[in-house]
Structures are given as structure tokens and as C-alpha cells.
C-alpha positions in Angstrom: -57.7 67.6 -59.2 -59.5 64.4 -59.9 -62.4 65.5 -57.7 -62.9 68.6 -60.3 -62.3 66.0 -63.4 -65.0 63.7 -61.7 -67.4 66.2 -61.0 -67.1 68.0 -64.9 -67.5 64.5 -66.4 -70.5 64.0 -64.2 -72.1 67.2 -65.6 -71.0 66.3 -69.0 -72.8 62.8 -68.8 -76.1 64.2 -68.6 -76.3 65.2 -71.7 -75.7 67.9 -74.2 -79.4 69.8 -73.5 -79.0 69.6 -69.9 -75.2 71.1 -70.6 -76.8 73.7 -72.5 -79.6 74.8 -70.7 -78.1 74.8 -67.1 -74.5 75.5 -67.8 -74.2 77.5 -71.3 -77.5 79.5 -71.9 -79.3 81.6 -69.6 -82.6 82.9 -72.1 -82.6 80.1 -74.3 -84.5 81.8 -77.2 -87.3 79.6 -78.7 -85.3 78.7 -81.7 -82.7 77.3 -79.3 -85.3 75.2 -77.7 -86.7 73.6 -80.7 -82.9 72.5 -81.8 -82.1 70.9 -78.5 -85.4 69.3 -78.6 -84.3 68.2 -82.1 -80.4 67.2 -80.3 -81.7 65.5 -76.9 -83.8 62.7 -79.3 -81.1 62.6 -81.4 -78.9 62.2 -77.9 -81.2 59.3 -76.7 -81.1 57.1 -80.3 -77.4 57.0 -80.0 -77.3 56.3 -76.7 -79.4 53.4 -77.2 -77.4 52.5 -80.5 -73.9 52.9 -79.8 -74.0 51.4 -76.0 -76.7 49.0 -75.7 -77.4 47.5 -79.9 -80.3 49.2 -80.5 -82.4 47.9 -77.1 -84.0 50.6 -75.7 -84.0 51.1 -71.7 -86.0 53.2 -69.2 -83.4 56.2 -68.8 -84.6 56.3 -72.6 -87.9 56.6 -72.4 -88.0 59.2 -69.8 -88.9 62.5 -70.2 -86.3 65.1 -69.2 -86.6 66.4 -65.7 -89.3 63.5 -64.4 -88.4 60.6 -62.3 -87.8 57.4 -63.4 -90.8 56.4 -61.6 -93.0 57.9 -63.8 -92.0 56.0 -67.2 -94.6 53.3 -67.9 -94.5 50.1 -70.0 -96.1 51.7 -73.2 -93.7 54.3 -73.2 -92.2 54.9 -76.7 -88.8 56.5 -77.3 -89.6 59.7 -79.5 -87.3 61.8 -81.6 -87.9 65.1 -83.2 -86.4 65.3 -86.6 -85.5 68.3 -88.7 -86.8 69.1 -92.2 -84.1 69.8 -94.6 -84.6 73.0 -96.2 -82.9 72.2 -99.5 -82.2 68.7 -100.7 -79.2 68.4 -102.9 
């Protein structure tokens, strides 16, 4: 049993777009691709804020499916952010 919890919060850990896409959603539609666009930056910011104070590391930086090799120095950490439709 604990081998099945381990290997579900494994899954679970690597984030709510990978969750989605692998485990969820066949044909994401293009809709469904912009919003978890929108929710895997939103994913990484809270990462960074809620476990590490705000620094920013590597696994942050790096694009989704690349190796961490690949992330360079001048990386950024980029977000997508939704436009409100109707402010209140």
C-alpha cells in the first residue's frame, strides 16, 4: 500500500499541468492549453514563494519537459497572467 501512496504522490509532485496533460486529458483543446500555461506559472511563483521566500531556483526557471542542463544564468522566471474580463 505505501508503495502505491509513494508512487501517486510522486506523480502528484510534478505539478498540476503535467497531472493534467499526462494523467487527466487526452486532446487537450487549445483553450485548455492556454489555462495550464496560465496555471503552471502560477504553479512555479508559489513554489518559489511559499517554500523557498521568494528566491527563485533552477527547477524554476526551466522550461517544462527540457533538462535542467539547459537553464542558463540569464534565465528569468516567466508567468502568463489572465486578463479579467470584467472588473468589479
Amino acid at each position: 500500500m505505501w508503495n502505491v501512496i509513494r508512487c501517486v504522490n510522486s506523480e502528484m509532485c510534478q505539478g498540476p499541468v503535467i497531472v493534467t496533460s499526462q494523467y487527466l486529458v487526452e486532446h487537450p483543446s487549445a483553450a485548455l492549453r492556454a489555462r495550464m500555461r496560465w496555471l503552471e506559472g502560477t504553479y512555479k511563483v508559489r513554489n518559489s514563494l511559499a517554500h523557498r521566500l521568494g528566491m527563485v531556483e533552477m527547477i524554476d526557471v526551466k522550461p517544462p519537459r527540457v533538462p535542467i542542463e539547459s537553464v542558463k544564468d540569464k534565465d528569468t522566471l516567466k508567468a502568463v497572467w489572465l486578463k479579467p474580463k470584467m472588473f468589479i
